[in-house]
C-alpha positions, 0 to 999 in steps of 0.5 A: 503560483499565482494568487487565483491559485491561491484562491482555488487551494484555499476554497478546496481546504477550506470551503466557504460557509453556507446559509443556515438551513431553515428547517433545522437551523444549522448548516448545511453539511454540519453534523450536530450542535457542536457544529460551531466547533468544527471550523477551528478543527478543520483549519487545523486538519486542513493545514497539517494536511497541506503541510504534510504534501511536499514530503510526497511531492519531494518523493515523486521529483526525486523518483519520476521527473524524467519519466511521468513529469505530466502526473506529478501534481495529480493529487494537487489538480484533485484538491482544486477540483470541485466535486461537482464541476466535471459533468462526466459519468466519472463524477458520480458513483453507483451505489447501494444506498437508497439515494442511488447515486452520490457525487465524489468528494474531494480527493485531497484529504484521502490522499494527505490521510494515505500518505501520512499513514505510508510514512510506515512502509517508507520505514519498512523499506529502510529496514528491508534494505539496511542490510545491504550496506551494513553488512559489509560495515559489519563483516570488515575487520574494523568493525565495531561488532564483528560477525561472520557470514552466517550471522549476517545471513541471520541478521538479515532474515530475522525480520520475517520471523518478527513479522510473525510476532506482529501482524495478529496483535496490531490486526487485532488491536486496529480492531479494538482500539481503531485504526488511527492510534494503532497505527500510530502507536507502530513508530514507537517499536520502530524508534526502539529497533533503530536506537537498539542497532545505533547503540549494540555491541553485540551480534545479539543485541541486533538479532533483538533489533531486528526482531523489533523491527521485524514486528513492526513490519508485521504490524504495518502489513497488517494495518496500513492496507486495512486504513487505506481501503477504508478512507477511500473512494472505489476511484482512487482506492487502487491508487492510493494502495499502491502508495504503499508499495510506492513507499517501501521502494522509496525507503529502499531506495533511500538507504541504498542512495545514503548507507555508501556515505555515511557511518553505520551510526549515521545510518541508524540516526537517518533512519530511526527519524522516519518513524518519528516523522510518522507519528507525527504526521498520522496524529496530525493529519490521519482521521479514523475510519468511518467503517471502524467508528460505525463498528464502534457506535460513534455515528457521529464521528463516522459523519465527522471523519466522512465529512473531512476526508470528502468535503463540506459539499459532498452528501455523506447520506448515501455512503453513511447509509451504505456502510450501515447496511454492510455493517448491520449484515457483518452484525449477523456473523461473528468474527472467530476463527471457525467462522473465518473458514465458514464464509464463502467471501473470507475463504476466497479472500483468503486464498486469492491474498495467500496465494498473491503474498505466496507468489510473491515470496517465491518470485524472489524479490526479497533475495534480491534487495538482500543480495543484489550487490553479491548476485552483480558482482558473481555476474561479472558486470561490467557496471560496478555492483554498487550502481547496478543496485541503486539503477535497481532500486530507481527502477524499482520506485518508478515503476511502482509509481506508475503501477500507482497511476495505472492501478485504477485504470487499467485494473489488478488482474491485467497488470498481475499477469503482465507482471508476473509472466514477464518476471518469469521471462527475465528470471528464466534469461538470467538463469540461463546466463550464469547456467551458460557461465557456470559451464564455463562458456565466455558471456563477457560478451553478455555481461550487461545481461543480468542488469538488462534482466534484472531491471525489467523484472524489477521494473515489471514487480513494480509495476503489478505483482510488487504494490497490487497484493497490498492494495487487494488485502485491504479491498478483498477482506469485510470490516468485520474479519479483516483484522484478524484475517489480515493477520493470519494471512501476514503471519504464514505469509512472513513465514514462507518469506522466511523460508525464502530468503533462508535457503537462497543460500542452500539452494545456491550450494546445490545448484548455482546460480542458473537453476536457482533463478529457473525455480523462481522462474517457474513459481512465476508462471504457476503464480500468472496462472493463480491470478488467472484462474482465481484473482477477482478484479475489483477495479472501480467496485465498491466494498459491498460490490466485491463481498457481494462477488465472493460471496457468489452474489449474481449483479442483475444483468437483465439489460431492460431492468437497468434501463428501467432503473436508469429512468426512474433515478433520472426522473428523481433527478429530474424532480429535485433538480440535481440532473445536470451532474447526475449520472448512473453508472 
């Protein structure tokens, strides 16, 4: 990289100072008098957070060099963009404020912020997929804590039972003491789950860990879609949502990649040091919500949290007025329970995430992370069970990326139904495959069959219905119910996720393998027509736009209206001599 790189990174990390305005004697963008403060502080944040970017950009390489080369330093081209050079209409937002546009701030710092706080589903992906070498470790005759199949079967499943426990406490504590702390405060119960695994010796001793671990799920689900819909510009919202989803993948991934080679202690040591990476980096890098601190009264640190995640030259007026307004409104109705089930918006919010998170269990995703490795090996393949899983896990994350760079531009719903009625093809082929050899008909010819079918559905899950219910649980739900929305939709939705995994087992005993497959199937094609009939598209809305359409509130469509309000903000542009990036959308 050469130095005039160097000189553009430096300017977009820290922005060179500005003359003192006249009228107030302060500088431009300064919140305050304790504005002198702040540059100290912004270094700061500022290196942590460039600090922070190569643990993603290692994630990227690792996942997509082969495939999406072209989009690795997208994030890295955003930081040494200025808000204001592209002249194009995607520069500027419509918005409700009384200024009527706004230009994007800066996108380096909400994408350091999201991918601190997503350090958290990369840990939930480690504890999704350690069963998958470690029962085996377990169920061996050396091994340091024997247990039998059904044992396993618990061990296994018991995650979902904890996030249960989880999701309302940390819902309901984002809500009380901000988002940043109790995200943060997550790694700790994630530390002890781990330190609990490396030292058992009892079956017991890991129920309880996993129970733990299971919580923390929970409390994650819960709290990381909540920060990142928060932080974000509409632009990139969908992106930086589907990061987490990306996350859980690569944490998938990584324990499939290393649980083969190392010991079952080693295993709990890689493991347990992801959270500890996540405390650090959430209290380094990650500022608090603006719509919390609102909530909460601190103004002045809403202007502080606005100005870091956007940048010194972007105008925080209009999006701090915005959010005052929405706030000022959700002021007017109470959060309890029944008053949940009163609103319009929180009721079809509710439905469209249950039923996403629903279909999403039904689809049989969980089952085969769990029980990827004994569904290859009952197929006969002829690629052994152990690279078949991890050809599986890589399509997982790559696919997962690129729904990350298609999420905001070809919108939620297309890619939720492109996902879930091709899921329904592959798990119908693969159905028919072990039907054909459970009635013993020779497939030696087909046995590449269930990898073929499987990768696609794993890659075509990735792609829509894996990451996208994350990022419309943080987009759907007002600030002012979203925790304790969240919450009560994450505990039925771990509850049926529960159901799932526990009676694949049954459902194999009465079936097989070929029927079981057909009745995942057939939940994918009544989950194509949920999204069909009842999923909002909330691609480039703001989150008033989105509460405004739940709640049945018509845009003005009247075409000689928005002509006439095109011309009067032109003309204010005109006037203060801002039209030259000024756009209305």
């Amino acid at each position: 990289m050469d130095q005039g790189v160097f000189k553009q990174l430096d300017d977009s990390c820290f922005p060179p100072k500005k003359s003192p305005d006249v009228a107030t004697g302060t500088e431009p963008g300064a919140i305050g008098p304790d504005s002198a403060k702040m540059t100290s502080w912004d270094s700061y944040i500022a290196v942590a957070t460039f600090l922070s970017s190569p643990e993603e950009f290692m994630g990227w390489f690792v996942g997509f060099v082969s495939l999406f080369s072209t989009n690795l330093l997208r994030p890295l081209r955003l930081s040494l963009t200025s808000s204001n050079k592209n002249a194009t209409k995607n520069s500027m937002l419509s918005v409700n404020g009384p200024k009527g546009t706004r230009r994007e701030g800066k996108k380096f710092r909400q994408y350091a912020a999201a991918l601190s706080t997503t350090i958290g589903p990369f840990a939930v992906g480690t504890v999704l997929a350690w069963t998958s070498p470690v029962l085996p470790m377990l169920q061996s005759e050396n091994s340091r804590i024997p247990i039998t199949a059904d044992e396993g079967s618990w061990v296994g499943s018991l995650i979902a039972i904890g996030a249960i426990i989880g999701s309302i406490p940390a819902g309901k504590g984002a809500d009380i003491f901000g988002r940043k702390p109790t995200i943060a405060a997550l790694a700790v119960p994630f530390i002890i789950s781990w330190a609990m695994i490396y030292f058992a010796t009892t079956v017991w001793e890991l129920y309880v860990a996993r129970l733990i671990a299971g919580a923390v799920i929970g409390g994650v689900t819960a709290t990381v879609p909540m920060y990142i819909g928060e932080i974000a510009e509409s632009s990139i919202r969908g992106e930086l949502g589907s990061y987490i989803q990306v996350k859980v993948t690569l944490g998938i991934l990584y324990v499939y990649a290393i649980g083969p080679f190392v010991s079952y202690e080693g295993l709990a040591v890689l493991c347990g040091i992801i959270p500890v990476i996540m405390f650090v980096l959430v209290l380094l890098v990650a500022p608090e919500t603006p719509t919390y601190l609102l909530r909460s009264g601190r103004r002045k640190e809403a202007e502080h949290s606005l100005v870091l995640l956007r940048g010194h030259e972007y105008d925080i007026a209009g999006e701090l007025e915005e959010l005052q307004q929405q706030l000022e409104e959700e002021q007017k109705r109470s959060s309890n329970f029944k008053d949940l089930i009163s609103s319009r918006a929180t009721v079809r919010a509710s439905i469209a995430v249950m039923g996403l998170l629903s279909f999403l269990s039904f689809s049989g995703i969980n089952v085969l992370i769990f029980y990827a490795e004994s569904i290859f090996k009952s197929s006969s393949s002829s690629i052994s069970p152990q690279v078949s899983s991890i050809i599986i896990g890589v399509l997982q994350v790559k696919f997962t990326f690129a729904s990350a760079l298609l999420v905001d531009k070809a919108g939620r719903r297309v890619l939720l139904l492109i996902s879930d009625s091709v899921m329904a093809v592959c798990l119908g082929c693969l159905g028919y495959f072990f039907w054909l050899q459970e009635h013993a008909v020779d497939v030696s010819a087909f046995s590449l069959i269930p990898l073929i079918s499987l990768g696609v559905y794993i890659s075509t899950f990735s792609l829509g219905f894996g990451p996208i219910p994350g990022v419309m649980m943080g987009e759907l739900f007002s600030p002012d119910v979203k925790g304790l929305a969240l919450g009560i939709v994450c505990v039925i939705a771990s509850l049926l996720e529960f159901v799932v995994v526990k009676m694949y087992q049954n459902l194999l005993d009465w079936f097989n393998h070929g029927i079981t497959f057909w009745i995942f199937a057939g939940f994918c094609v009544l989950g194509t027509v949920f999204v069909w009939f009842l999923v909002p598209e909330t691609k480039n809305k703001t989150l008033q736009e989105i509460q405004n359409e739940l709640s049945g509130k018509k845009k003005p469509n009247n075409r000689k209206d928005n002509l006439k309000g095109n011309r009067k903000h032109q003309m204010m542009d005109s006037l203060t001599g801002d039209q030259t990036h000024a756009a209305i959308v």
